[in-house]
PyMOL Python script that loads the backbone (N, CA, C, O; Angstrom):
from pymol import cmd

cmd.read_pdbstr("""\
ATOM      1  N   UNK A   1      14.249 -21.246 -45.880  1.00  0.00           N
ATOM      2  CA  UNK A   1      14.852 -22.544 -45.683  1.00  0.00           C
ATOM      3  C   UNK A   1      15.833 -22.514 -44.510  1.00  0.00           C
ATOM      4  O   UNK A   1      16.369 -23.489 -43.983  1.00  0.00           O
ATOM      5  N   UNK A   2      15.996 -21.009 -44.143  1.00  0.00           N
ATOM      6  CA  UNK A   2      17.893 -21.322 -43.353  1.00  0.00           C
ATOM      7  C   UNK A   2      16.890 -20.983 -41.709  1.00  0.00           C
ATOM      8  O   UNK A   2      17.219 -21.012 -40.523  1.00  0.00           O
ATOM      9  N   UNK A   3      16.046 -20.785 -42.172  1.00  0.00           N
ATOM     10  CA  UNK A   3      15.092 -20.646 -40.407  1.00  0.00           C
ATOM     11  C   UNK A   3      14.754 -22.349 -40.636  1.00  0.00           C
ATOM     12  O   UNK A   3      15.319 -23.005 -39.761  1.00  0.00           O
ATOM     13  N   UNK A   4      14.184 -22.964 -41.339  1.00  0.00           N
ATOM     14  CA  UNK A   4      13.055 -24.315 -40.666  1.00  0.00           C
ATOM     15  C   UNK A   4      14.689 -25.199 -40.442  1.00  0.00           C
ATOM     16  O   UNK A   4      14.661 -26.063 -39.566  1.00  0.00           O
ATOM     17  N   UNK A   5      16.154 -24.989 -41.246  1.00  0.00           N
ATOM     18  CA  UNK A   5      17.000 -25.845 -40.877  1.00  0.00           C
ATOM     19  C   UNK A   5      17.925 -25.567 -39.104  1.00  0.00           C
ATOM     20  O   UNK A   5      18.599 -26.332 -38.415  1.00  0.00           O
ATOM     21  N   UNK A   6      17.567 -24.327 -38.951  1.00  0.00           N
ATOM     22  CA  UNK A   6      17.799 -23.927 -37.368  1.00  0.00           C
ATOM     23  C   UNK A   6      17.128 -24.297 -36.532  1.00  0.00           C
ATOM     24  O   UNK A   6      17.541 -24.577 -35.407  1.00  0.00           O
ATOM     25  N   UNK A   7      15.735 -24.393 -36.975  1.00  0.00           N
ATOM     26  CA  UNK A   7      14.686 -24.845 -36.073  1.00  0.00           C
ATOM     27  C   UNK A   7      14.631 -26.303 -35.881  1.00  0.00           C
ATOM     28  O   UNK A   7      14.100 -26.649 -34.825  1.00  0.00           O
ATOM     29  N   UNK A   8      15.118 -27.373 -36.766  1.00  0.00           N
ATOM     30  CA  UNK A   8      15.598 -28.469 -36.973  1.00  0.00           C
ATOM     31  C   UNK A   8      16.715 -28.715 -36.102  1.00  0.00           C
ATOM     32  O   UNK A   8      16.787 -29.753 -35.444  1.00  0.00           O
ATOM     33  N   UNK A   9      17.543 -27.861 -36.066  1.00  0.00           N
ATOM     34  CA  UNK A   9      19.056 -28.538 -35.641  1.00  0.00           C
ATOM     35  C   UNK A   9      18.779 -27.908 -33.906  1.00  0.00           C
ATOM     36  O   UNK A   9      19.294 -28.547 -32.989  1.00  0.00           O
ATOM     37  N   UNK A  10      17.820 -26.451 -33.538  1.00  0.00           N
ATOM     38  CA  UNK A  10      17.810 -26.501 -32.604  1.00  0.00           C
ATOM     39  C   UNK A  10      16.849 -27.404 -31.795  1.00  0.00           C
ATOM     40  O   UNK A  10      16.746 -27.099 -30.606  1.00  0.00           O
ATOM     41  N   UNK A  11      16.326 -28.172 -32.109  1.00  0.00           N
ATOM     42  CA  UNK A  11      14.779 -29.279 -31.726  1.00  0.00           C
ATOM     43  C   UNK A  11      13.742 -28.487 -30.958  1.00  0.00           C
ATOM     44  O   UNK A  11      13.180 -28.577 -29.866  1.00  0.00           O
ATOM     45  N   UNK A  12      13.730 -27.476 -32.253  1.00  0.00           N
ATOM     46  CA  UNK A  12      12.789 -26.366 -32.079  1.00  0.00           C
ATOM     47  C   UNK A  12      10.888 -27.462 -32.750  1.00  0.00           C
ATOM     48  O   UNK A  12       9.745 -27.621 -32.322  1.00  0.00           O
ATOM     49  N   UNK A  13      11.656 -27.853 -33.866  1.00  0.00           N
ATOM     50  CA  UNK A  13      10.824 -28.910 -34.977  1.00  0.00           C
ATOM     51  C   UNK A  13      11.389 -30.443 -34.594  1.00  0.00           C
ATOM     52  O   UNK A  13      12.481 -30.608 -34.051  1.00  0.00           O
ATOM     53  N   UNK A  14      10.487 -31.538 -34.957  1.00  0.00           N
ATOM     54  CA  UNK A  14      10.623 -32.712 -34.866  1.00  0.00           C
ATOM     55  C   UNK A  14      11.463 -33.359 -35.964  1.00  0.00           C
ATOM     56  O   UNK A  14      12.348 -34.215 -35.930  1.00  0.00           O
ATOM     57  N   UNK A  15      10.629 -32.345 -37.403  1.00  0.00           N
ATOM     58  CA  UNK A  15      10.981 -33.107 -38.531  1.00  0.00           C
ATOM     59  C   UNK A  15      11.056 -32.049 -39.495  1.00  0.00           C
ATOM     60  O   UNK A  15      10.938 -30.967 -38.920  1.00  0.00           O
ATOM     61  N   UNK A  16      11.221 -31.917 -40.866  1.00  0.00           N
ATOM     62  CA  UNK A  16      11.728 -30.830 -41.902  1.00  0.00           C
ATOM     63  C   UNK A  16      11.218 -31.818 -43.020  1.00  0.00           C
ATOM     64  O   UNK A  16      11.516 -33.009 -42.921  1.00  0.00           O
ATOM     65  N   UNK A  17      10.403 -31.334 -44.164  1.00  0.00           N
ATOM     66  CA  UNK A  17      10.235 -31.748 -45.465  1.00  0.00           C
ATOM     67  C   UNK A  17      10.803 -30.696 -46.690  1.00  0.00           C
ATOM     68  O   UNK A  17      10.322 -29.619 -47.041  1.00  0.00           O
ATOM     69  N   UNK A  18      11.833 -31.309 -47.131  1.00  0.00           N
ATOM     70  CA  UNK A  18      12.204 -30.034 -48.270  1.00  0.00           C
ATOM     71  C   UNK A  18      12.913 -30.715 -48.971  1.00  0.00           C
ATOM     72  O   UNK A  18      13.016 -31.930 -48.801  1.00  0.00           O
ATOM     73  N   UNK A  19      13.550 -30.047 -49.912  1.00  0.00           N
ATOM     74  CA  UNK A  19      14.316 -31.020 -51.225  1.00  0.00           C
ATOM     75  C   UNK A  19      15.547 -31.594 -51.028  1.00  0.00           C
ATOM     76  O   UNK A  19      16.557 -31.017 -50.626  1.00  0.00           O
ATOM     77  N   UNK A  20      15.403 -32.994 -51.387  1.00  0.00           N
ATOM     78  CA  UNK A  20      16.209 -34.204 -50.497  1.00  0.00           C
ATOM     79  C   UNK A  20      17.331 -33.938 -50.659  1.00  0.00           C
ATOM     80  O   UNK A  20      18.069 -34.134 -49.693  1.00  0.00           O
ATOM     81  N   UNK A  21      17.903 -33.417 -51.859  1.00  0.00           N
ATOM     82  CA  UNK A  21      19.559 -32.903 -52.349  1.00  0.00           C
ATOM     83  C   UNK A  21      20.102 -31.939 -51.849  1.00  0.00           C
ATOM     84  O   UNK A  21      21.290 -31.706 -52.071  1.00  0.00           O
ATOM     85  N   UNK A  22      19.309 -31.129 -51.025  1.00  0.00           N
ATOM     86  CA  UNK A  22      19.828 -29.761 -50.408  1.00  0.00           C
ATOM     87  C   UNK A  22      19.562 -30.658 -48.867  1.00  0.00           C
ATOM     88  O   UNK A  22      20.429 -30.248 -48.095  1.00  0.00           O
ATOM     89  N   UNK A  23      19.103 -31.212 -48.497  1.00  0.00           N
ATOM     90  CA  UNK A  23      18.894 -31.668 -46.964  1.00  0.00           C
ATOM     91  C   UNK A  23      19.849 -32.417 -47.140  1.00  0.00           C
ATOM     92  O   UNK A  23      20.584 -32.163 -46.186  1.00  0.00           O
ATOM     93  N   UNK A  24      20.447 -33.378 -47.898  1.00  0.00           N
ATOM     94  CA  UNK A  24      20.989 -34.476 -47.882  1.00  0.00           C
ATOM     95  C   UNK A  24      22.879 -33.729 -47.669  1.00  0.00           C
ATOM     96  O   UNK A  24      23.781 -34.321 -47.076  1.00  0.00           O
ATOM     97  N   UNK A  25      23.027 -32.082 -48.474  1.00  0.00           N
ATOM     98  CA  UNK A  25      24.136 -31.724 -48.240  1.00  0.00           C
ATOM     99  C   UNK A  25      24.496 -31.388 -47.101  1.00  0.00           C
ATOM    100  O   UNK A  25      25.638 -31.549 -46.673  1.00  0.00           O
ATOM    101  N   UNK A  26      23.216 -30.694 -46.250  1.00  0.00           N
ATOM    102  CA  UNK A  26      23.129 -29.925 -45.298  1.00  0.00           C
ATOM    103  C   UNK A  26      23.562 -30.877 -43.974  1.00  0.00           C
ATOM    104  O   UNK A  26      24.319 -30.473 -43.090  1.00  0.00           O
ATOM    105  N   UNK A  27      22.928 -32.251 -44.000  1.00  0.00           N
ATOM    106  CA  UNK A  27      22.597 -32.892 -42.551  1.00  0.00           C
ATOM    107  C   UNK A  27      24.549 -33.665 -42.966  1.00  0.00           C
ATOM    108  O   UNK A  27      25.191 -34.163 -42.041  1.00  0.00           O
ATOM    109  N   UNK A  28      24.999 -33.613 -44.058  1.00  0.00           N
ATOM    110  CA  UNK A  28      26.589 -34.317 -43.613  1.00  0.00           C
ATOM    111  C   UNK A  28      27.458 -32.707 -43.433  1.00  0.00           C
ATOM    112  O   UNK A  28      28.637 -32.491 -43.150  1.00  0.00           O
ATOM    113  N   UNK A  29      26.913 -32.246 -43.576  1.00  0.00           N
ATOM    114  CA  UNK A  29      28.190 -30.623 -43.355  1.00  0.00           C
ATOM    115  C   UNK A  29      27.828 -30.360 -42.061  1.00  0.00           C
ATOM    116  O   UNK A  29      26.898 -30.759 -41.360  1.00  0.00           O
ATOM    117  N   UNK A  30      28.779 -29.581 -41.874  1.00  0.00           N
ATOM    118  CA  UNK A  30      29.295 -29.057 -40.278  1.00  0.00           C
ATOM    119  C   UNK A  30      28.179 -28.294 -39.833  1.00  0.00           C
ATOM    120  O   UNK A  30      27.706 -28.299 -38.696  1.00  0.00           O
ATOM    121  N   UNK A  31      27.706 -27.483 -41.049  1.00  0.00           N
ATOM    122  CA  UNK A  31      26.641 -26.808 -40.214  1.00  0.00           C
ATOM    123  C   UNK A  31      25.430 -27.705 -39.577  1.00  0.00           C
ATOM    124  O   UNK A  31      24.726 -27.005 -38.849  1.00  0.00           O
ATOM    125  N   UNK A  32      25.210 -28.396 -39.616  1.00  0.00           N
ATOM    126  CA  UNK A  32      23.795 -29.370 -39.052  1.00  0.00           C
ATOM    127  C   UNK A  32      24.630 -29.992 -37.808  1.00  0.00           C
ATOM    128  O   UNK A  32      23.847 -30.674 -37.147  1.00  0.00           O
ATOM    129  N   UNK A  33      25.881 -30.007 -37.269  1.00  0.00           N
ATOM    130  CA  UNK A  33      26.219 -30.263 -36.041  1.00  0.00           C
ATOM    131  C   UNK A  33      25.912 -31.782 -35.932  1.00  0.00           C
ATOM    132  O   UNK A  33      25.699 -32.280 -34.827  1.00  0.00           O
ATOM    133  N   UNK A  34      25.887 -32.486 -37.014  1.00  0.00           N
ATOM    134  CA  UNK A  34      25.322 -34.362 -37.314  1.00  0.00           C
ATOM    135  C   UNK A  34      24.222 -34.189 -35.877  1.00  0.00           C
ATOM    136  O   UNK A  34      24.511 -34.758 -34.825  1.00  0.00           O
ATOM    137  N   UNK A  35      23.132 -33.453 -35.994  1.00  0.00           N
ATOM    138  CA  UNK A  35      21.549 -33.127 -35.026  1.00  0.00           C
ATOM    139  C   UNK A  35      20.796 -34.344 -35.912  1.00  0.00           C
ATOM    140  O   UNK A  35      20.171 -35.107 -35.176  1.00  0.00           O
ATOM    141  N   UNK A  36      20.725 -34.695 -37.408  1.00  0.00           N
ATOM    142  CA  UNK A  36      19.284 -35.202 -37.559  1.00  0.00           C
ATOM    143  C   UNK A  36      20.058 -36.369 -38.712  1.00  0.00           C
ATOM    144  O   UNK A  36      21.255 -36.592 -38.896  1.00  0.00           O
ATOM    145  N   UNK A  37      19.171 -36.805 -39.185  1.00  0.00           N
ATOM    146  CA  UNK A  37      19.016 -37.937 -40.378  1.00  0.00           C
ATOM    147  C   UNK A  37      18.456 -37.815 -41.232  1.00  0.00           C
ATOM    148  O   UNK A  37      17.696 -36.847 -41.229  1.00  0.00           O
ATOM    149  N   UNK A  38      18.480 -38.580 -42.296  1.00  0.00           N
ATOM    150  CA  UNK A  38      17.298 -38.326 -43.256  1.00  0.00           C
ATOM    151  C   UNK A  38      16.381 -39.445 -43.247  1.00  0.00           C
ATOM    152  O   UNK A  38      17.169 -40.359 -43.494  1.00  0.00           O
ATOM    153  N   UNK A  39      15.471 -39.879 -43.152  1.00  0.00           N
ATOM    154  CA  UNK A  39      14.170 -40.911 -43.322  1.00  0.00           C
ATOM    155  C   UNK A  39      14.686 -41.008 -44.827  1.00  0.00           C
ATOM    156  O   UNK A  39      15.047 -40.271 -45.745  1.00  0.00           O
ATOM    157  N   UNK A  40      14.478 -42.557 -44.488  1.00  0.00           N
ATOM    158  CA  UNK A  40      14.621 -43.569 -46.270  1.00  0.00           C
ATOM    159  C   UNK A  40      13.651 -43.207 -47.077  1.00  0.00           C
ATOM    160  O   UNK A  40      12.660 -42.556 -46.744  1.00  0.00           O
ATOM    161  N   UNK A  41      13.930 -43.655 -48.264  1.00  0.00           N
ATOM    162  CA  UNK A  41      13.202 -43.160 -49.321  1.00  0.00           C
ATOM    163  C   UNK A  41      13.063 -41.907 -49.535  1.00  0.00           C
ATOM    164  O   UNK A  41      13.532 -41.024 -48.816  1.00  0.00           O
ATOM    165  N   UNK A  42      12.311 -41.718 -50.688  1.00  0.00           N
ATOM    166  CA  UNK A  42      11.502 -40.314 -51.817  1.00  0.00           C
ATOM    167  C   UNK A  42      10.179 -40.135 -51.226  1.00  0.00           C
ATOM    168  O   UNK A  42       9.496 -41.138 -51.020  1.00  0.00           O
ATOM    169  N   UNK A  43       9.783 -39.095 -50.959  1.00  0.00           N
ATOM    170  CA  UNK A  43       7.835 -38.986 -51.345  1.00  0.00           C
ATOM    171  C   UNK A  43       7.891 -38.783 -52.309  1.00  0.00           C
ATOM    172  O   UNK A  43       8.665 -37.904 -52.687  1.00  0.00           O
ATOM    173  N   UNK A  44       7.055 -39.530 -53.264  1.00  0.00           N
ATOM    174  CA  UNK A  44       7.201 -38.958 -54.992  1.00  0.00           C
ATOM    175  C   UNK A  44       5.684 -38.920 -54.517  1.00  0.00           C
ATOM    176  O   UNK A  44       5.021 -39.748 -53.893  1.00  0.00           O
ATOM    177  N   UNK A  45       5.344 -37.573 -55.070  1.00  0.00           N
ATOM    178  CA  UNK A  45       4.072 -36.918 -55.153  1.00  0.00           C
ATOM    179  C   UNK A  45       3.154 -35.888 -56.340  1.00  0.00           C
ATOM    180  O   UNK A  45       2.418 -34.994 -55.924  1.00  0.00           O
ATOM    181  N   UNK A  46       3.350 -36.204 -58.042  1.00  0.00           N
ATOM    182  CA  UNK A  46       3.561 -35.384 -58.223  1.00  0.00           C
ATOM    183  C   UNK A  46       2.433 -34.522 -58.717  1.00  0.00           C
ATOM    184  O   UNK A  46       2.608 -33.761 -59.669  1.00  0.00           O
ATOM    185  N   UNK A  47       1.112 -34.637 -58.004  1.00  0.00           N
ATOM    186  CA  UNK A  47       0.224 -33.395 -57.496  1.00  0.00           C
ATOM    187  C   UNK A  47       1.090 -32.484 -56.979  1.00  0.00           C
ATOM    188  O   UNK A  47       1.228 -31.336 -57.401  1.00  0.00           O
ATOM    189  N   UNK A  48       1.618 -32.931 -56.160  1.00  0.00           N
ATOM    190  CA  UNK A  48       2.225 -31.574 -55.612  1.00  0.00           C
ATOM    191  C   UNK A  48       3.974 -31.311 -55.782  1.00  0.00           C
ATOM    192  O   UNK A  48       4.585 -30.351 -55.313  1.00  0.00           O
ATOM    193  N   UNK A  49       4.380 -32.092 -56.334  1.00  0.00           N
ATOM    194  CA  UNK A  49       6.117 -31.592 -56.485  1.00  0.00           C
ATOM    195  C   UNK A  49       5.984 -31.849 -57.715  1.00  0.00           C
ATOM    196  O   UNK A  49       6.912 -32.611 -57.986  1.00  0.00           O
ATOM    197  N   UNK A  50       5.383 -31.666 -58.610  1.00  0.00           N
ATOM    198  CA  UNK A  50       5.245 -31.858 -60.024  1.00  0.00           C
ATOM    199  C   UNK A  50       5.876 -33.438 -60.792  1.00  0.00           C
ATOM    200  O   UNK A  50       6.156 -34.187 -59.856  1.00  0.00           O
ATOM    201  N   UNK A  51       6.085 -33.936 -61.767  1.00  0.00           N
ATOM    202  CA  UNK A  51       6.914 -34.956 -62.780  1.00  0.00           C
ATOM    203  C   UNK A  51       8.026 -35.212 -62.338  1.00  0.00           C
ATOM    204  O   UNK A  51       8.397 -36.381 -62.233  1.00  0.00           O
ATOM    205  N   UNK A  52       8.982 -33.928 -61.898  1.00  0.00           N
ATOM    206  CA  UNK A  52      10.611 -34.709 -61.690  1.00  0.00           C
ATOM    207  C   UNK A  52      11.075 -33.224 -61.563  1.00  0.00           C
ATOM    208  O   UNK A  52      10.460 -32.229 -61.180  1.00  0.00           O
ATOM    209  N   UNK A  53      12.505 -33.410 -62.058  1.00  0.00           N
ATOM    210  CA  UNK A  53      13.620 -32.087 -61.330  1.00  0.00           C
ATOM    211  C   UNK A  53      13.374 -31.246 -62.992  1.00  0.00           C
ATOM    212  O   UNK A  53      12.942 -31.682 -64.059  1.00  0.00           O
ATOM    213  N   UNK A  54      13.930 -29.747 -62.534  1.00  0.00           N
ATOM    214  CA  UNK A  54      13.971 -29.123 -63.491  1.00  0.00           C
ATOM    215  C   UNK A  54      16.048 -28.526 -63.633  1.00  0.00           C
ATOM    216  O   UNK A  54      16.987 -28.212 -62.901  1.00  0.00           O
ATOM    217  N   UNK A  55      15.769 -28.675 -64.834  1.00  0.00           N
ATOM    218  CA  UNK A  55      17.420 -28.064 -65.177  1.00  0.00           C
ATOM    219  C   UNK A  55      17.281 -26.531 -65.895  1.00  0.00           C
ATOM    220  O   UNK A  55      16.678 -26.394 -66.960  1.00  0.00           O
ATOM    221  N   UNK A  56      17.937 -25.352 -65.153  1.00  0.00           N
ATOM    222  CA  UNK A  56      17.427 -24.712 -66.021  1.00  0.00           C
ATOM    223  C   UNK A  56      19.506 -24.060 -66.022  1.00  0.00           C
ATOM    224  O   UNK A  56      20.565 -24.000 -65.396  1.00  0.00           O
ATOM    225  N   UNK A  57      18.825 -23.768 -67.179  1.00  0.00           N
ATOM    226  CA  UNK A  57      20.418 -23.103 -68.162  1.00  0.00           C
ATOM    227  C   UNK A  57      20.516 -21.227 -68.792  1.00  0.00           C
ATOM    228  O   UNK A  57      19.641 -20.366 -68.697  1.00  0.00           O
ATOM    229  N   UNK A  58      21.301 -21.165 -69.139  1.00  0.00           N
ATOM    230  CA  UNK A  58      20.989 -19.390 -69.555  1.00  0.00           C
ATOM    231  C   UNK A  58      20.915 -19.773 -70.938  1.00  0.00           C
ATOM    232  O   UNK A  58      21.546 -20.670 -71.498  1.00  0.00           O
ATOM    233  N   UNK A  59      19.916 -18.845 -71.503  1.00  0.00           N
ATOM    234  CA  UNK A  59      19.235 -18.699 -72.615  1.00  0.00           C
ATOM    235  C   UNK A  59      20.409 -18.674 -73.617  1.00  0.00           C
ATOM    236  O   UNK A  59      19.856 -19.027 -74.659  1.00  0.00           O
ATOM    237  N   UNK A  60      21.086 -18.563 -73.768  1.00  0.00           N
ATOM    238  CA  UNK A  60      22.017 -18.156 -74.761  1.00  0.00           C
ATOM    239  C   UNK A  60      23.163 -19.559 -74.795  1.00  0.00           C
ATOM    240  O   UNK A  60      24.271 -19.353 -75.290  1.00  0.00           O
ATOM    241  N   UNK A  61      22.874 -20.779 -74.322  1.00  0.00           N
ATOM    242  CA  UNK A  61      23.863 -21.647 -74.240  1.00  0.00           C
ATOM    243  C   UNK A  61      23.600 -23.084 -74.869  1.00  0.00           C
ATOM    244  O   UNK A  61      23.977 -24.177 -74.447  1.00  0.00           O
ATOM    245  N   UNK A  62      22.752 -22.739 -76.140  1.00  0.00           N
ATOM    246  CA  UNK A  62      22.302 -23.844 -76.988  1.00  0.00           C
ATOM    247  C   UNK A  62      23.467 -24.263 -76.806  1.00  0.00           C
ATOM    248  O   UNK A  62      23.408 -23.777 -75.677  1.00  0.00           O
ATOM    249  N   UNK A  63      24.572 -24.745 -76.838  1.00  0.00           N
ATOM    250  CA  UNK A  63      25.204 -26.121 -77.183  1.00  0.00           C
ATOM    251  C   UNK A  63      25.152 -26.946 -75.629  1.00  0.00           C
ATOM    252  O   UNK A  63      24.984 -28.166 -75.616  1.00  0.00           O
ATOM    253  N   UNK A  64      25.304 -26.205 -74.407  1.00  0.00           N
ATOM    254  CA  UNK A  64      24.865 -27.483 -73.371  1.00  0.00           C
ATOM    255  C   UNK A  64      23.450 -27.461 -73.308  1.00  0.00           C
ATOM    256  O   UNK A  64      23.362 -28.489 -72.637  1.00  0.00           O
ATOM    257  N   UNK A  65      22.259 -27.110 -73.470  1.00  0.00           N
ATOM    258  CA  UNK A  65      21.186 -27.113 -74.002  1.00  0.00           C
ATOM    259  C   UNK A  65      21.260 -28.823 -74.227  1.00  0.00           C
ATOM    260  O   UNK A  65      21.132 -29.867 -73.588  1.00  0.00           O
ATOM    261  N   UNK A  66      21.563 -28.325 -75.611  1.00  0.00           N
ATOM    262  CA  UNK A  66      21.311 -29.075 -76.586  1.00  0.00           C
ATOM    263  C   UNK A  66      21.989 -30.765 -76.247  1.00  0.00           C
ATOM    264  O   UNK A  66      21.410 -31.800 -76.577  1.00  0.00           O
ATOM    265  N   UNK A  67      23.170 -30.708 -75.607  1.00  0.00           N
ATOM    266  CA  UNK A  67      23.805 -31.635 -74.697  1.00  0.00           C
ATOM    267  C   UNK A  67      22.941 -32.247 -74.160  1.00  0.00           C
ATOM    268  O   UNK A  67      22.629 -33.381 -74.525  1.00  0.00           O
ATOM    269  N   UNK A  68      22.281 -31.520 -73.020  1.00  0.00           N
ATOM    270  CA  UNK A  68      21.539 -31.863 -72.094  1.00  0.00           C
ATOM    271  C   UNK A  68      20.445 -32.914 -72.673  1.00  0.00           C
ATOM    272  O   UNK A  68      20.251 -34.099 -72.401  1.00  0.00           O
ATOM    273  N   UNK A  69      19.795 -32.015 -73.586  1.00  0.00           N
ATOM    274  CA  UNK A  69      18.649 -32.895 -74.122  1.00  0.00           C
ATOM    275  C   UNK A  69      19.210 -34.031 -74.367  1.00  0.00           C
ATOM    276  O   UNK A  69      18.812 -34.945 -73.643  1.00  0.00           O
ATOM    277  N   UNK A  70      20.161 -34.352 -75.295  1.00  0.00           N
ATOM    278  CA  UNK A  70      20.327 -35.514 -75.517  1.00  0.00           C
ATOM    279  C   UNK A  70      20.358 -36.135 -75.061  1.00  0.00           C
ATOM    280  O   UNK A  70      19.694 -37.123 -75.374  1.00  0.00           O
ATOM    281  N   UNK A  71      21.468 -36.141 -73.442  1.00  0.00           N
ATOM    282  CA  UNK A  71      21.890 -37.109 -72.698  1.00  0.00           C
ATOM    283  C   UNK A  71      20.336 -37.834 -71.968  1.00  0.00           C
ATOM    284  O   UNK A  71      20.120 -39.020 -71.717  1.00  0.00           O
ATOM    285  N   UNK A  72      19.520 -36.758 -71.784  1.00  0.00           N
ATOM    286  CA  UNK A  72      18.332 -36.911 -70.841  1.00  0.00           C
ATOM    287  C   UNK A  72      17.550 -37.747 -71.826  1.00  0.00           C
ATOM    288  O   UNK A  72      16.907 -38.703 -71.394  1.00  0.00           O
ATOM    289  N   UNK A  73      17.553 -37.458 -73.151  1.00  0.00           N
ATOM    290  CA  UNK A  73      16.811 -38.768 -73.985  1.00  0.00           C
ATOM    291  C   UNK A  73      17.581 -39.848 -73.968  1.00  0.00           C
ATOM    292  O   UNK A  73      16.992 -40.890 -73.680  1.00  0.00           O
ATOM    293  N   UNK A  74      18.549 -39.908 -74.155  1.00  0.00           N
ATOM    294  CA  UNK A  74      19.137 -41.017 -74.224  1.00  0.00           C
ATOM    295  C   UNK A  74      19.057 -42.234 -73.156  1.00  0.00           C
ATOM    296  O   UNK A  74      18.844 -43.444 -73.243  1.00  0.00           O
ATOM    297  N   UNK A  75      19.330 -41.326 -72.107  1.00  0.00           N
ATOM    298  CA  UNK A  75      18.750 -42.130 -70.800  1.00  0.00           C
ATOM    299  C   UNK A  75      17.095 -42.384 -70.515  1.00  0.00           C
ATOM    300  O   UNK A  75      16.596 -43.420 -70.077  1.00  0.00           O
ATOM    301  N   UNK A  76      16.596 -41.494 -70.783  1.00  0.00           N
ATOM    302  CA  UNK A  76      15.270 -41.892 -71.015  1.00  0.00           C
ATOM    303  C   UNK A  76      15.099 -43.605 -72.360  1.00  0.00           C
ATOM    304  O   UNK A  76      14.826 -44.726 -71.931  1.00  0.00           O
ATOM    305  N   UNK A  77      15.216 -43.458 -73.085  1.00  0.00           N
ATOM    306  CA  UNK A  77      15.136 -44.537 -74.033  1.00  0.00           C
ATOM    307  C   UNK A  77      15.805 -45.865 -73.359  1.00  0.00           C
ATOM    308  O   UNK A  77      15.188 -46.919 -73.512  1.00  0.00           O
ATOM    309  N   UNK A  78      17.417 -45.888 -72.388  1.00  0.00           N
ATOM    310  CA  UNK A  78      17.359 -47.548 -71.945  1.00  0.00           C
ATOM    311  C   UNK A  78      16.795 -47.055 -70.478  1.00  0.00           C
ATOM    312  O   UNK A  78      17.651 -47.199 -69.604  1.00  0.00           O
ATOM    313  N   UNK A  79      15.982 -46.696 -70.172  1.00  0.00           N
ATOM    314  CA  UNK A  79      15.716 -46.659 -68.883  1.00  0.00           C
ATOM    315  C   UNK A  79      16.063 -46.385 -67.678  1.00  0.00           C
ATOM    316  O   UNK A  79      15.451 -46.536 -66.620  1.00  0.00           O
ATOM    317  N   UNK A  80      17.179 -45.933 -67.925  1.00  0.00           N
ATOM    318  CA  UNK A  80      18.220 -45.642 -66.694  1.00  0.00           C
ATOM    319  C   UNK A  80      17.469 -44.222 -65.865  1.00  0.00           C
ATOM    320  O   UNK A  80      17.401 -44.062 -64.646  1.00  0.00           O
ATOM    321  N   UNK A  81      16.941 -43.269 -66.974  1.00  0.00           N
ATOM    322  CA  UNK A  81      16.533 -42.178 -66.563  1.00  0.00           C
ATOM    323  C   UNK A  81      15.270 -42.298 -65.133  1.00  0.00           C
ATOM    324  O   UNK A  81      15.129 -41.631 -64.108  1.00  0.00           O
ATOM    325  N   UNK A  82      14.603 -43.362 -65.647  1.00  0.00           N
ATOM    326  CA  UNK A  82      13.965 -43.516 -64.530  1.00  0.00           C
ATOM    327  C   UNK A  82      14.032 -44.469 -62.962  1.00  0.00           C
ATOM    328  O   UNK A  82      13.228 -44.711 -62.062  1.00  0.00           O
ATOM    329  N   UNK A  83      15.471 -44.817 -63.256  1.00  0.00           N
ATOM    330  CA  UNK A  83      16.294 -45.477 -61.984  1.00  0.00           C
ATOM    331  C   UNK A  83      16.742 -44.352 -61.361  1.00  0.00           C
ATOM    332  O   UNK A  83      16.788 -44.317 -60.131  1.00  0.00           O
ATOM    333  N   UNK A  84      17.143 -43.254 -62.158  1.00  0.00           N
ATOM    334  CA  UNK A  84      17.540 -42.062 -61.244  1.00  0.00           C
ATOM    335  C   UNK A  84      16.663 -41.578 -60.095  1.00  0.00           C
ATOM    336  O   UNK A  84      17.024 -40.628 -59.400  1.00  0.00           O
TER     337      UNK A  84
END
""", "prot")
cmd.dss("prot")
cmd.show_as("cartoon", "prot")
cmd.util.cbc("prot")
cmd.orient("prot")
């Protein structure tokens, strides 16, 4: 990732596809030298980037686990989950 974002900021590359939350930190911090933008919108694709994001936790921490689930059903049930 830390080569295609050099190759980006040096206009080595035109353009960069990678995960919007890590590009999105990268292109307002100092390191990206404000070189690029991000193009609007999501590609939601999920042949190939699968259903959605994954959360993963250490095995041993059933109670935010268990948090988690909830909140993520909960939002799932009024719909909000899928405004995210």
């Amino acid at each position: 990732k830390e080569a295609l974002l050099t190759a980006l900021k040096d206009g080595k590359v035109d353009a960069a596809f990678a995960d919007a939350l890590q590009l999105s930190f990268w292109v307002s911090s100092q390191a990206s030298a404000k070189c690029c933008s991000l193009f609007d919108g999501p590609y939601p694709s999920e042949q190939f980037l699968g259903e959605g994001m994954t959360i993963m936790l250490r095995r041993n921490d059933a109670i935010l686990t268990a948090a988690l689930d909830h909140a993520l059903a909960a939002l799932s049930r009024n719909g909000r989950l899928q405004e995210i």
